[in-house]
Each structure stands twice: as C-alpha cells, then as structure tokens.
C-alpha positions as CSV (number, residue, x, y, z in Angstrom):
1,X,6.1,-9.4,134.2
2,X,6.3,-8.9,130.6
3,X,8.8,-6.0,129.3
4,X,6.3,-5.6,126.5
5,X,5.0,-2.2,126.4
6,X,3.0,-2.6,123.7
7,X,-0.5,-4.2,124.0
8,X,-1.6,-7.4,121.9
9,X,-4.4,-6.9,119.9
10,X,-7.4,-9.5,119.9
11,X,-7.5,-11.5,117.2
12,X,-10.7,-13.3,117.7
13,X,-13.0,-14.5,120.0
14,X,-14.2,-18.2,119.9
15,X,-18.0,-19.4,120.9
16,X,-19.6,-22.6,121.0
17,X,-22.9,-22.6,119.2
18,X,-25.8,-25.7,118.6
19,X,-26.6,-24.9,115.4
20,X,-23.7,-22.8,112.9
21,X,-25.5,-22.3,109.9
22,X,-28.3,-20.3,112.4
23,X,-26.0,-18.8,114.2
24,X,-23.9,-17.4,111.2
25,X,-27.3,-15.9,109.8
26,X,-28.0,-14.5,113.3
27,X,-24.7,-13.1,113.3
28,X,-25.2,-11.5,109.6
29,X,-28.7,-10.2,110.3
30,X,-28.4,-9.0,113.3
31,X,-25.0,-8.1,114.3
32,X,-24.2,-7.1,110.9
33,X,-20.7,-9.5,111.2
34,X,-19.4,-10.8,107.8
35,X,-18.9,-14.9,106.9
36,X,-15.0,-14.9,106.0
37,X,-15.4,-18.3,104.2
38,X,-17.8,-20.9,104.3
39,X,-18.1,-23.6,107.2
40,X,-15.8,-26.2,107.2
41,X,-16.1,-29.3,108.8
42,X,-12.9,-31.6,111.0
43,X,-12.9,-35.2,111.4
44,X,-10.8,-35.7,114.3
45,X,-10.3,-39.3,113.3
46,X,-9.3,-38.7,109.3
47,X,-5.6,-38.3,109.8
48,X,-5.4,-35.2,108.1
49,X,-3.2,-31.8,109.6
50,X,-6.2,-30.2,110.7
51,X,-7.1,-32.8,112.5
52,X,-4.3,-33.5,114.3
53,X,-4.1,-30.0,115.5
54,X,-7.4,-30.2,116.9
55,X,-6.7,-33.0,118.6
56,X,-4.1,-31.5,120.0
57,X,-5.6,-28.7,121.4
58,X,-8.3,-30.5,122.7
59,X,-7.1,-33.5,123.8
60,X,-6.8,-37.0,122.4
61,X,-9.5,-38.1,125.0
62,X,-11.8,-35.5,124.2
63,X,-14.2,-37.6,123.2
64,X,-14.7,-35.4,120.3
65,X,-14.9,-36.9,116.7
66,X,-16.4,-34.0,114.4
67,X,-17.1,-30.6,114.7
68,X,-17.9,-27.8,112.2
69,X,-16.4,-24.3,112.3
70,X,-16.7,-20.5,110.5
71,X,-15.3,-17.1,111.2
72,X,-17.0,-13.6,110.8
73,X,-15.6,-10.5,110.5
74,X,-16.9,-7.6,113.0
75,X,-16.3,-4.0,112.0
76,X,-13.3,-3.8,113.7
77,X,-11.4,-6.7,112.3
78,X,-11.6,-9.0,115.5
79,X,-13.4,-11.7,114.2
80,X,-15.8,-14.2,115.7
81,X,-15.1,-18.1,115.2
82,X,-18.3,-20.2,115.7
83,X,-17.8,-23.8,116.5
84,X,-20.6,-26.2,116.4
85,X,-19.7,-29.7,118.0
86,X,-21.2,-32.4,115.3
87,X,-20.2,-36.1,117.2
88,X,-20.8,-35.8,119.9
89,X,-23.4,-33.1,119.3
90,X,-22.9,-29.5,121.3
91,X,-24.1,-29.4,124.6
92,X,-26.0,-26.9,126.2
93,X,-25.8,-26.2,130.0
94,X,-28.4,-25.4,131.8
95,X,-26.7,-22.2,133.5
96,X,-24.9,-20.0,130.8
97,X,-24.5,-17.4,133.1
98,X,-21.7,-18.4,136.2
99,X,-20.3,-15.5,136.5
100,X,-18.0,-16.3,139.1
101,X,-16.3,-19.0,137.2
102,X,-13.1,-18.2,135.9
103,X,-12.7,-17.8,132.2
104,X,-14.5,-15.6,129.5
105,X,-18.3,-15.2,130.6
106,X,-19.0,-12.7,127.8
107,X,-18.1,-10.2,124.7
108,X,-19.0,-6.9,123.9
109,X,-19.9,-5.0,120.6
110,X,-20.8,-1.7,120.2
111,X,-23.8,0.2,118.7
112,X,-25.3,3.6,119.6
113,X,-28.8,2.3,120.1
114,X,-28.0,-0.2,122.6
115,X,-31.9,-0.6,123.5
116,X,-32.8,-0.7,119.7
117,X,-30.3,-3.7,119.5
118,X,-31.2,-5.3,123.0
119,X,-34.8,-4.9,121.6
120,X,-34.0,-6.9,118.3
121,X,-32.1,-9.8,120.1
122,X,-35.1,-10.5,121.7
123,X,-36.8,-10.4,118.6
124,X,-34.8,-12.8,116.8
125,X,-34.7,-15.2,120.1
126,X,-32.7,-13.9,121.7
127,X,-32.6,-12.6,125.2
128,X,-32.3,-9.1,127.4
129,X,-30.6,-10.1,130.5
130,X,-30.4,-6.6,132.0
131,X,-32.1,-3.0,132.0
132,X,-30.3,-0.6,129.3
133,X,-28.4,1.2,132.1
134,X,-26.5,4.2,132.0
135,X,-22.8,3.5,133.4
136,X,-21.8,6.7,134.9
137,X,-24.6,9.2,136.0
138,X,-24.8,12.2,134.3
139,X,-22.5,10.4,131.0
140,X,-24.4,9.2,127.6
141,X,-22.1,6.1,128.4
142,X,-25.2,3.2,128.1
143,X,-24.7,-1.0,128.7
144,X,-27.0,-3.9,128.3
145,X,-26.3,-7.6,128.6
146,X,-28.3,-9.8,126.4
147,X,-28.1,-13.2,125.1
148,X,-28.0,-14.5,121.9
149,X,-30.4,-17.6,120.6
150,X,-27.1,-20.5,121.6
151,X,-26.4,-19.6,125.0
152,X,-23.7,-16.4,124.8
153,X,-23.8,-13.7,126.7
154,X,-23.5,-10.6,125.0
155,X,-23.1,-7.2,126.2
156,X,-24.3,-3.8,124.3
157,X,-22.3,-0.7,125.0
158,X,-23.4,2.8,123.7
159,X,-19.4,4.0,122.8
160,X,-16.1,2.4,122.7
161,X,-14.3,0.9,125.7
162,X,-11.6,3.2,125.8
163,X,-14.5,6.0,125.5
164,X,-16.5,4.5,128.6
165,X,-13.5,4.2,130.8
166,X,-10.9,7.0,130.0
167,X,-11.0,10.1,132.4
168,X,-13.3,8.0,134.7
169,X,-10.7,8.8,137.9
C-alpha cells in the first residue's frame, strides 16, 4: 500500500476514435471541450523520438505504422486525447459495451441538463444508452449513459462526483 495520502489527479483520458478531425468537432460542438493544438500525425517507422516512444509503448510488433493524435481541454483541466489509428486503420468492435471486461469502459462529464445533453448526442449521432435516471430517490442527483458517434461510452451526471457520493452512508 502506498503511504501517499494525497490523491493523484487525472491528467487525461485517452479514446480511440475512426475519424479525429469529426470527432474533434463533435467534441467542440457538443461537449464544449477545447482543441489544445492541432492534430499531429506519428510514423512509427520514421526514426524520429516520437516515434520510438510509441513504439515503445505499444510494442514493436504492434503492427501499427501511423496514427494521428489531438488533445482537448474539458472545463476542468483534464483533457481528452483522441487517437485515430491511420495504417492500419482504427478498428471498430462490434460490442463497445463489455462491461465486465477489466479496464476503462467509460468517462463521465458533467452538465446540469443531463437529458438536454443525452438528447443532443443523439442528435448529432450519437446514442442514449440508458433512461435519464435519478441516483438516489428523493436527491436532484441525475445519470445517463450515452454514446458518442466512434464507439465511447459516455456517461452524463447532473452534479459533481464528490457531490453525488458524499454523505451517501
């Protein structure tokens, strides 16, 4: 056990996405989430650093040659790096949604009008996966999980984490 007492803040969360000039207007237009800097793209096979740190974190028999990548800022600071898989091209599974496999099945943002916001992911292509649902009965404390137009979950809360959960017993 760590004899940290203080907890690490999240820097970023990474997603996988088929198309990352889409997705970064989705993100903009309907998430309200800022572009940092403009998509760059990696060539695993040029030699250069950034390539060879990619290929070290995904392995030299990846398979993977090129991939493009951007990061957004949310309103928080945590910011959301896209990564669209070039050669070979991203691929999409066929069930986004195994929620029993281990690893991060989805992320959360917050807005107030969690049905106004489930309603325009739908709009924008998008899915609701859920009712809008009130957490606790009798609290204002609403969820919805959606999904956006590439295949990530996304869940809609009506307050802050720490909001929802404190003084729950």
């Amino acid at each position: 056990m760590s004899a940290t007492t203080t907890p690490r803040a999240v820097t970023h969360i990474g997603i996988t996405v088929t198309d990352i000039e889409a997705a970064i207007r989705w993100y903009e237009d309907v998430m309200g989430f800022r572009l940092i800097g403009e998509p760059g793209e990696v060539d695993l096979n040029d030699g250069s650093h950034f390539a060879q740190v990619c290929t070290d974190i995904f392995g030299a028999d990846s398979g993977t040659n090129k991939l493009r990548l951007a990061h957004l800022s949310t309103a928080n600071g945590t910011a959301l790096e896209l990564f669209e898989y070039v050669d070979p091209p991203t691929e999409v599974p066929e069930n986004n949604f195994v929620y029993r496999q281990a690893g991060i099945n989805h992320f959360c943002v917050t807005d107030p009008d969690v049905a106004g916001l489930a309603r325009r992911i739908e709009e924008t292509g998008g899915k609701q996966r859920s009712e809008v649902w009130s957490l606790f009965e009798g609290q204002p404390y609403e969820i919805c999980y959606c999904e956006d137009p590439f295949g990530t979950i996304v869940e809609i809360y009506s307050h802050s984490h720490e909001q929802m959960f404190a003084n729950q017993g």
